[in-house]
Structures are given as C-alpha cells and as structure tokens.
matplotlib code that plots the C-alpha trace (Angstrom):
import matplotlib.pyplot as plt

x = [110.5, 109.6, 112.8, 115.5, 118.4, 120.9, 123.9, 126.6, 129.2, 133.6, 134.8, 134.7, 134.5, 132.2, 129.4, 130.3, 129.0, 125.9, 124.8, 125.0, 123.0, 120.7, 120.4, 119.5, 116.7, 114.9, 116.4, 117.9, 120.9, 122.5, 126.2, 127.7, 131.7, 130.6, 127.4, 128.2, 127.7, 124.6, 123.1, 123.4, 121.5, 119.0, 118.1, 116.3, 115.8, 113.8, 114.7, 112.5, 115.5, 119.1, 121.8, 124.9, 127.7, 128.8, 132.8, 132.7, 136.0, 136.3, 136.6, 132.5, 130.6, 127.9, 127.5, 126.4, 122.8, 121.9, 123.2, 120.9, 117.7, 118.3, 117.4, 115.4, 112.9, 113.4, 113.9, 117.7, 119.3, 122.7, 124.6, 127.4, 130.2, 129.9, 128.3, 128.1, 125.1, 126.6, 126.9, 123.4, 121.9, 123.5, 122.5, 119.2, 119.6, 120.3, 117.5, 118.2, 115.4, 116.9, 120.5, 121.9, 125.7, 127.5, 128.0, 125.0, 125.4, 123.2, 120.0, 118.6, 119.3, 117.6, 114.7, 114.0, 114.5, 111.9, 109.6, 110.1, 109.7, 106.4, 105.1, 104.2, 103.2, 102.4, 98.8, 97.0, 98.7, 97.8, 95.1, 95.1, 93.9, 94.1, 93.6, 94.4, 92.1, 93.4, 91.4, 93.0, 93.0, 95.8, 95.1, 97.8, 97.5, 99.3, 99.5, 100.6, 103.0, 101.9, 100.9, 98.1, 97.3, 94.7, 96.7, 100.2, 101.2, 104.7, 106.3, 107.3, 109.5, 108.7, 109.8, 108.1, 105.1, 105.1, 106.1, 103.5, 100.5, 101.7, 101.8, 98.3, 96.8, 97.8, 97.1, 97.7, 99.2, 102.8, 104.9, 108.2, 111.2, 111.1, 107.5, 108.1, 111.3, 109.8, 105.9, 108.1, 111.1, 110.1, 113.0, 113.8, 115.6, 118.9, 119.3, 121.7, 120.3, 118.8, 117.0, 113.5, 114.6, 115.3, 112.2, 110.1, 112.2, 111.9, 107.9, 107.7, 109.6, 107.5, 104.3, 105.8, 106.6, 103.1, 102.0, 100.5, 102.4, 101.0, 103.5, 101.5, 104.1, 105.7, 108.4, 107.4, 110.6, 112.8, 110.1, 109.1, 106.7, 102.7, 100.4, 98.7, 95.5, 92.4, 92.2, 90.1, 91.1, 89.5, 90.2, 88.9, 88.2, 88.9, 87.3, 83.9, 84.0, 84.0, 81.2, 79.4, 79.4]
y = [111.7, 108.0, 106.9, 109.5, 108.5, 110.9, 108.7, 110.1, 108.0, 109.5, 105.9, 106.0, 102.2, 101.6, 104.4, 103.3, 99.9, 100.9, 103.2, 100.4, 98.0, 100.6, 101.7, 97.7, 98.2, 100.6, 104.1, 107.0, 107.7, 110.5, 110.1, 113.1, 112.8, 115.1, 116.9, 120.3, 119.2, 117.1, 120.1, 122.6, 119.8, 119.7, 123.3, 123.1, 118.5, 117.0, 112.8, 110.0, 108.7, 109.5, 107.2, 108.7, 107.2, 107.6, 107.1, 110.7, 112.5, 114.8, 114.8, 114.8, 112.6, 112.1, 116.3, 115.2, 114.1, 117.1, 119.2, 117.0, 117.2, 121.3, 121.1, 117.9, 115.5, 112.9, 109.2, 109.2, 106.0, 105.9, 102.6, 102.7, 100.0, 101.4, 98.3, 100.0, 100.9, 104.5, 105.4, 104.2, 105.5, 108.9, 108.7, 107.8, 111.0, 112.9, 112.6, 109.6, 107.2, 104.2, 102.6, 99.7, 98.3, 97.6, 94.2, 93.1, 94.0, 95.8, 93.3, 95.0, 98.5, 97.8, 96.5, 99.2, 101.6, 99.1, 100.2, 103.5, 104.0, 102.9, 104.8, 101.2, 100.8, 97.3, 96.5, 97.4, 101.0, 101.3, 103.9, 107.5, 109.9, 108.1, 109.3, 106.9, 107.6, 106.4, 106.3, 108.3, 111.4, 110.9, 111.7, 109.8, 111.1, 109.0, 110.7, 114.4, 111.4, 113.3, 113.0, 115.4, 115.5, 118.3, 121.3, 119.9, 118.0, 116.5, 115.4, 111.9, 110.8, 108.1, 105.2, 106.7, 106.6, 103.2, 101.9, 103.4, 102.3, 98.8, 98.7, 100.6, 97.6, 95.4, 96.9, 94.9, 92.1, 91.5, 92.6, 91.3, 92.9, 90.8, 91.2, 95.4, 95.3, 93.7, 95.3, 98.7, 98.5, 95.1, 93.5, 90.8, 91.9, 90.9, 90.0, 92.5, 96.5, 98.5, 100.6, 98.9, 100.0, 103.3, 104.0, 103.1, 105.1, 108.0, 107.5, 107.1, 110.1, 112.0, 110.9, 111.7, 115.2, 115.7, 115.4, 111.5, 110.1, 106.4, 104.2, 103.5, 101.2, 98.7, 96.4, 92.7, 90.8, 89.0, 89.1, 92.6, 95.6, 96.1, 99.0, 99.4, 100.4, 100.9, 102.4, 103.0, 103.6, 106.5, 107.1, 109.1, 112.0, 114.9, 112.5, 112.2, 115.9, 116.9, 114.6, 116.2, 119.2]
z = [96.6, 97.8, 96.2, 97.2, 99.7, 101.0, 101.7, 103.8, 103.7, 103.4, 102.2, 98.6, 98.5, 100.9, 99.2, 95.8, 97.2, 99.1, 96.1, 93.7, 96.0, 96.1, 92.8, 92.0, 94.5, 92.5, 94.6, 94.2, 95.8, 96.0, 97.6, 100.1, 101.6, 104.4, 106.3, 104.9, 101.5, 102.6, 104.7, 101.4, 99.6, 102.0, 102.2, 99.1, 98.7, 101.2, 100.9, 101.5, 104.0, 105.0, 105.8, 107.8, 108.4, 112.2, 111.3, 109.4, 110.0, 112.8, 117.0, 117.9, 115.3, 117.1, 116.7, 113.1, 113.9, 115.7, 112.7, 110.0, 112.7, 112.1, 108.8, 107.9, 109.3, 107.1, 108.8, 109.2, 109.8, 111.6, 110.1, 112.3, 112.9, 116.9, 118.5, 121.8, 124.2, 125.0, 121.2, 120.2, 123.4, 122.2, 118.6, 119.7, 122.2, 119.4, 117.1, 115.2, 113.9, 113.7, 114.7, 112.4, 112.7, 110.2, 110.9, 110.4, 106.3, 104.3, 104.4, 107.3, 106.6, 103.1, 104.7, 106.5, 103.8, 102.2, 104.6, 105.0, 101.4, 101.1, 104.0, 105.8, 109.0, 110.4, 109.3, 112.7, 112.2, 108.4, 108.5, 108.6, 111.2, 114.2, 118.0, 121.0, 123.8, 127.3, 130.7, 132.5, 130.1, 127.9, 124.2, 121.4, 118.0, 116.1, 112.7, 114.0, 116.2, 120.0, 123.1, 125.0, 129.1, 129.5, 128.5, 127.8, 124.9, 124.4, 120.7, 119.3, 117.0, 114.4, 116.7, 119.3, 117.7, 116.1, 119.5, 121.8, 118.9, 119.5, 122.6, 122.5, 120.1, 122.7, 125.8, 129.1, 127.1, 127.2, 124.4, 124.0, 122.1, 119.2, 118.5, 119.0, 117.2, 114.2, 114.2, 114.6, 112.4, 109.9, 110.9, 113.9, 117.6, 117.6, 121.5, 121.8, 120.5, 123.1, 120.8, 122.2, 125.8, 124.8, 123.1, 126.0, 128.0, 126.4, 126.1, 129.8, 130.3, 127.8, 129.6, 132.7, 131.7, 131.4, 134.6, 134.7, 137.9, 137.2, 135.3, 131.9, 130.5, 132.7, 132.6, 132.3, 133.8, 131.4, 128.8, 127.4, 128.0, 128.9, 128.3, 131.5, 130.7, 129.4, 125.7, 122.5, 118.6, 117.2, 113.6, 110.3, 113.1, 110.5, 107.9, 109.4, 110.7, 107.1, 106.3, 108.6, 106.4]

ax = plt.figure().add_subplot(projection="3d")
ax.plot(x, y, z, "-o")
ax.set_aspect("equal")
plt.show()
C-alpha cells in the first residue's frame, strides 16, 4: 500500500484541502475526524504513512501518538501548527517519525511523503541488508534499524536509523544539520527545528544504554555532529550466506 495515507485531521476544510492536494499527487487518502476511527481502521489497514493533526480535540493531544504507535508502525508525521521545542521534543518522545509545522505549507510535508513512498533512502543508504561494524564492538544493522554491544541490543526508529548511517558514511567528518536534515528527511533545515538534536540525543542515549561509556557522536561547536570512529559497511550478509548454499 505504497500510496495509502491515513490523514487525521477534525477541520473539515483543512482535510478536504490536504486530501485533494494529495489525491493530485497520485495518493490515496483516506480522511479520519478522530483517532478512534483511525485506530479501528488500522486494526485491519496497514498505510504507507499517516499524517495527524496535533490540534485534535481533547485536553492531552500529545496522548494521540502513543495511541497510533500501539497499533501501527507506519512513518507517522505530526503536522502541527505548535512551533515550539517542548511539543516537538514531546512528539518526538512519543514515537513520532517526523515533526512538520504548519506554517511551512504543504510542500515539505509532500516531500517527505514523496520519499517515504518510494521506500528512498539517500543513495549511500540504498541497498539492502546492511550491518555497520564499529571498533569498538558496536554492531548497527541498519535494515532490522538496531544497535548490538556484545549481548545487548537497543531499537531505532526510522530517523534514528537514517541519521546514525549518515553519520556512519561519514565518519570523523563533520556533519552539519542541513546536510543531516536533508540526506535524512529530503528536505532542507530550517535554522530553527530541533528534530536533528533530538535524534542524536536519543542515539547517544541508546548507545549509552548499552554499556559503551566513550562518546561516539560528538558535538562539533556551532557547526554539526561527528562519528568518532573507526567503521566498515557490510552488506548482502544474508545474500551471500545463501549463496553459499
């Protein structure tokens, strides 16, 4: 279901408008007033991408994302008119994939449903099966999207990922936010969205939790983020294993 979009969106106007421009692109979209209704959909539908609206009625919106992560994995998008670093930090938080405001308009969120429909990656993270080997132990497989230290492995999340295989391709070279906003996401770093910093946060933390004490990702000041250390590609692993047969 390359083409399907669940669109979660209470204003009448606004989803008629978002369907249309979407339907011109070539989707499907299927419009929902509330969660409920999208969550009984998605019991038996799983979509290429969903799009919720953060404004929904009620006292603890933010509550919504946890509910859709129950029951789906598909890359949800909050497009949100919050432009505030507490409520993307949260969404982010709460299992969202990516964070677009409103006022931005509907280019960039159809750009990245672009990409997310056609499965793209940036070309260096095009082919399938792939394994990141670090020095110091760490194993990254990129396609099952974790992260292994001798007996302990720790789950991404798409963004994750994407950000952590750049940053990989490019070890002990600086990377700034524009460059991993738009090799992760296709589209360009506004100066303001945090979303970059709270991706590598949460990595750090995640390799953290698994015992390696040496910061792998530091902060380049005022320019971006480096991959300390020493890594290899491995890819086609299942591929070759078969072969082998």
């Amino acid at each position: 279901m390359d083409k399907d979009i669940f669109l979660i969106e209470d204003d009448a106007m606004s989803a008629s408008i978002m369907s249309h421009f979407f339907s011109r692109q070539g989707y499907q979209v299927t419009t929902f007033s509330d969660v409920s209704s999208a969550m009984l959909k998605l019991n038996n539908v799983m979509p290429r991408c969903i799009i919720l609206d953060l404004e929904l009625d009620g006292d603890a919106p933010l509550d919504n994302i946890a509910k859709i992560r129950l029951l789906s994995a598909a890359f949800l998008i909050v497009y949100s008119s919050y432009r505030r670093f507490d409520i993307e930090t949260l969404a982010y938080q709460g299992g969202c994939d990516q964070y677009i405001s409103k006022d931005r308009g509907l280019i960039p969120l159809l750009h990245t449903v672009n990409q997310i429909s056609v499965g793209s990656d940036p070309q260096h993270m095009a082919a399938n099966e792939k394994l990141w080997l670090y020095d110091n132990g760490l194993v990254f497989d990129y396609t099952n999207r974790t992260i292994m230290f001798e007996d302990r492995t720790a789950n991404l999340t798409r963004i994750e990922a994407r950000t952590l295989s750049v940053l990989s391709s490019s070890a002990n070279r600086t990377m700034n936010r524009d460059v991993l906003t738009r090799s992760t996401t296709g589209r360009d770093f506004d100066g303001i969205s945090r979303s970059v910093d709270l991706t590598v946060s949460k990595i750090r933390g995640k390799i953290r939790s698994l015992g390696i004490k040496n910061e792998m990702i530091v902060t380049v000041q005022s320019m971006g983020y480096q991959l300390k250390a020493t890594c290899q590609l491995s890819e086609n692993v299942h591929r070759n294993d078969q072969n082998a047969h």
